[in-house]
MIMISE-419630 format. One record per residue (C-alpha): z, y, x; residue in one letter. Coordinates in steps of 0.2 Angstrom, whole numbers, plus 5000, padded with zeros to 4 digits. Layout:
<rs>
ZYXA;...
</rs>
This chain:
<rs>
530451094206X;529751264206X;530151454200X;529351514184X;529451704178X;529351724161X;529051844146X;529851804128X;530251854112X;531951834103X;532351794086X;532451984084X;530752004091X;531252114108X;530552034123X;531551974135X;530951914154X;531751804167X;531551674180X;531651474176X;531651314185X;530751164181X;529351044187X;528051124175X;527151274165X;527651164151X;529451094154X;529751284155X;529051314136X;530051194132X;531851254138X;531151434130X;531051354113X;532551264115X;533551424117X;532551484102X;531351604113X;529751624108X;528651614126X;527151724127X;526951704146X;527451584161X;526651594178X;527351504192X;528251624207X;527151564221X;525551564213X;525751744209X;526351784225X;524651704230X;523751824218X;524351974225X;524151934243X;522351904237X;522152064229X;523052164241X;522852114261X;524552254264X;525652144248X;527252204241X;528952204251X;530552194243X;531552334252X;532152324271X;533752374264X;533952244249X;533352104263X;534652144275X;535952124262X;535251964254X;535251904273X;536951944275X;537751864259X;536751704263X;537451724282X;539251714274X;539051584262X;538151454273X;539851504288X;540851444272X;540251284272X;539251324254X;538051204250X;536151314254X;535251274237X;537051344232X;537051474243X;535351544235X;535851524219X;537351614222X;536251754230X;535051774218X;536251804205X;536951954214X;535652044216X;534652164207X;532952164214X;532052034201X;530552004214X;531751964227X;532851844214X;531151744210X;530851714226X;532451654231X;532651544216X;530751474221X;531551444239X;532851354232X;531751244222X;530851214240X;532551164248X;533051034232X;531250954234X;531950914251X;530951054262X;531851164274X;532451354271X;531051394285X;529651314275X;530151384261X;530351554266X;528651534274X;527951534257X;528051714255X;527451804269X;527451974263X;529351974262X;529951864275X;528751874290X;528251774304X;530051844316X;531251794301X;530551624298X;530351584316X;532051634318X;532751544303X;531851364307X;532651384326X;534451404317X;534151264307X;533551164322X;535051214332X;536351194318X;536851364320X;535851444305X;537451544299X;537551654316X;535551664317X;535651744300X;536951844305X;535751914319X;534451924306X;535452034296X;535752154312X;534152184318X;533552204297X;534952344295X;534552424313X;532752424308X;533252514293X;534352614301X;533052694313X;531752714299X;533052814288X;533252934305X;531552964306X;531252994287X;532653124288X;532153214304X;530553234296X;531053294279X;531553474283X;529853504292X;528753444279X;529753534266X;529553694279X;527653654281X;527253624263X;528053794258X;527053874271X;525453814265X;525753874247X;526454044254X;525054064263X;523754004249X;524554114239X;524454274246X;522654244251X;522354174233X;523254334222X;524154464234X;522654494246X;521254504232X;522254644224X;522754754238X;520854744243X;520454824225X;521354984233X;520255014247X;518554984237X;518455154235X;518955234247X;517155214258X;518255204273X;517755034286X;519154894284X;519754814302X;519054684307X;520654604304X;520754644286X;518954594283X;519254424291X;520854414280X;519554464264X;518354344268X;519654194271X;520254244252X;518554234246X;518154094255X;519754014246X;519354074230X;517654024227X;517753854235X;519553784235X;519053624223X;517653594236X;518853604251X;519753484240X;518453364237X;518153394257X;519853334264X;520253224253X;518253124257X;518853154277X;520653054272X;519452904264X;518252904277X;519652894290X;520452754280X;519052674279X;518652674298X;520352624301X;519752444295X;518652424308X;519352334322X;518652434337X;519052624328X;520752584328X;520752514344X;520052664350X;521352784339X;522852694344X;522352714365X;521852904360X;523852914352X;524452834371X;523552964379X;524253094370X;525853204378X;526953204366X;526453074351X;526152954365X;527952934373X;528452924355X;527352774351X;527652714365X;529652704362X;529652634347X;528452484352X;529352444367X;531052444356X;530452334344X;529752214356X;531352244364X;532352204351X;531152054343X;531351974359X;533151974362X;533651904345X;532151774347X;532751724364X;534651704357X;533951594343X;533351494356X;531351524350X;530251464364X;529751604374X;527851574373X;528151584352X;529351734354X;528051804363X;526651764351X;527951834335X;528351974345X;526652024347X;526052034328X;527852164325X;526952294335X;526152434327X;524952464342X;523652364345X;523252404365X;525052344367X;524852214357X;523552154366X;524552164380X;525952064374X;524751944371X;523951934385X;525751924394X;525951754384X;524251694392X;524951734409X;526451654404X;526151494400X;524851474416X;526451514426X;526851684429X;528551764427X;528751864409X;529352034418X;527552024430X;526551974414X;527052134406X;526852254420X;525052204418X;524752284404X;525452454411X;525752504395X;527752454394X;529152564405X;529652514421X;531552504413X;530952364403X;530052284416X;531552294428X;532952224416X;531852094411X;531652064428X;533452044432X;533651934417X;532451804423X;533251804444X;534851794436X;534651664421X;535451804411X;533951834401X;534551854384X;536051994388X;534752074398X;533552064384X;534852144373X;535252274385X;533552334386X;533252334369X;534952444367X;534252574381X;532552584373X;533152624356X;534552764363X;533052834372X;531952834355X;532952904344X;533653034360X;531653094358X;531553084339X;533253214337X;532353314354X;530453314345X;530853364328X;532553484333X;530953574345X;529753554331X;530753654316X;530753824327X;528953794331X;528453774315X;529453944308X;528754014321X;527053984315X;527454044299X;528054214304X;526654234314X;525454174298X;526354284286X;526454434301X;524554434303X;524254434282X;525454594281X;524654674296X;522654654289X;523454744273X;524354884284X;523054924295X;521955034280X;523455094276X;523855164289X;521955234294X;522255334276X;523555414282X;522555464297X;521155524288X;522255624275X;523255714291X;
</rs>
């Protein structure tokens, strides 16, 4: 039994859309007509979830936030002792995301044909990645699915948590820079070209520093759709480039290297290996496939690499804590708790602990960064603005010179 979306019309002639199950494109038809609906289209979930990975290699998510609360509800109603085709039923009726309810309702048509939550999750790997099924078929191995939801749940809502921090520590300095590049545009583009119309009479030399104001308005004027055209080819090309394996290799070492962008890449790789480890390791995940999972989570690839190497080194024998230091890419902080956690046996607190320091330290450097970078960047606006109102001064002021 499978998931079908359709689209119908009503006796009145309104469509109407929805999710049915049933064994075939044509049994669905036929409970369409039977509740007098006219159908005008049926397409099974996971076949159009095929589609759109095929047309797009990035997919469609459903929202980090209506994922954690659809992880929770589930957590809650399989600890109730709620049957789990139930249980998605249950959840798919209360929320409000319709991709997310199609694909719940197709998962539950998995778990009645007699296939696990895991394998059907795995179906739809844009929404539920390679982490959250891992750590749902270990749950179901161990018996203990409700608490590995549970931590699920967690780590989703954290994860949003820390996104939603950096979104709003970087809202007021994009709104800042944005007005101070139209401020700027504009008085080159309006107030300058004006004010110049005053001296061009006068037979008096400009400044230098108001002719270089003149010629970056005139520069402006006559060539701001090229600039357009200009900066928005230099944002393909760079896309483009990013699809090659090696650029992007070598962008992502250049952002290690960097003084400030690299301790904040940095920080937030090594939390979520941090944290993607700790709850694999409490789901009792194999450590050379949390490794693997853990690996594909980051967002850089040189530490990716090294992750991935680590599990290499791992499996031949070596100890996870000398496996990472390898790299030399992850702190010694890490290093040392995980360390401690493997001499001890205590590998999952220690897990946990490290992935509680290494996100207190990341978001300690995102309030630091962006609480530094809001006086910076009003400071470069004065100066910006101070530079355009002296260019215009300056003539001025040489007038009054030459009148006395």
């Amino acid at each position: 039994m499978g998931a079908y979306e359709y689209s119908a019309l009503n006796p009145k002639g309104a469509e109407r859309k929805g999710v049915l199950e049933g064994d075939s494109i044509r049994q669905i038809r036929q409970q369409l007509r039977e509740q007098n609906l006219i159908p005008l289209h049926v397409e099974e979930v996971a076949q159009r979830e095929k589609k759109q990975r095929a047309r797009s290699h990035l997919g469609r998510g459903v929202g980090v936030a209506a994922q954690a609360l659809m992880t929770r509800q589930l957590a809650t109603l399989v600890r109730s002792g709620t049957p789990l085709a139930e249980a998605l039923a249950t959840v798919s009726r209360q929320t409000d995301k319709p991709r997310l309810k199609s694909l719940l309702i197709a998962v539950r048509g998995q778990i009645l044909e007699g296939h696990s939550l895991a394998d059907g999750l795995s179906q739809f790997p844009d929404v539920f990645d390679n982490l959250y099924v891992a750590t749902v078929r270990a749950g179901e191995q161990s018996g203990h699915l409700d608490l590995v939801l549970e931590r699920l749940a967690d780590y989703t809502e954290n994860r949003q948590q820390m996104r939603q921090r950096v979104q709003i520590a970087l809202l007021y300095p994009l709104i800042l820079t944005i007005m101070a590049i139209g401020v700027v545009s504009a008085l080159l583009a309006f107030v300058v070209p004006e004010v110049v119309k005053v001296f061009e009479n006068t037979g008096q030399e400009l400044p230098w520093l108001t002719r270089a104001l003149i010629a970056s308005s005139d520069l402006l004027r006559a060539y701001f759709p090229h600039l357009l055209i200009l900066l928005a080819g230099g944002i393909f090309i760079f896309k483009r480039m990013l699809k090659n394996d090696e650029f992007r290799h070598r962008i992502h070492r250049l952002l290690l290297r960097l003084p400030v962008v690299g301790s904040l890449v940095r920080g937030m790789n090594t939390a979520r290996l941090a944290r993607t480890l700790s709850i694999l390791n409490a789901s009792n995940v194999p450590l050379l496939s949390a490794l693997n999972i853990s690996a594909e989570v980051l967002g850089n690839l040189p530490m990716r690499d090294t992750v991935a190497q680590a599990a290499v080194r791992v499996r031949e024998g070596t100890s996870l804590a000398t496996a990472l230091e390898a790299g030399g890419h992850f702190p010694p902080l890490l290093i040392q708790l995980i360390s401690s956690g493997e001499a001890s046996g205590e590998l999952e607190q220690m897990l946990e602990h490290a992935a509680e320091s290494q996100e207190r330290e990341l978001q300690t450097l995102i309030t630091t960064l962006f609480g530094l970078l809001e006086p910076v960047l009003i400071l470069v606006m004065g100066a910006v603005v101070l530079v355009i109102v002296l260019a215009i001064l300056l003539p001025i002021f040489d007038l009054n010179q030459l009148v006395h």
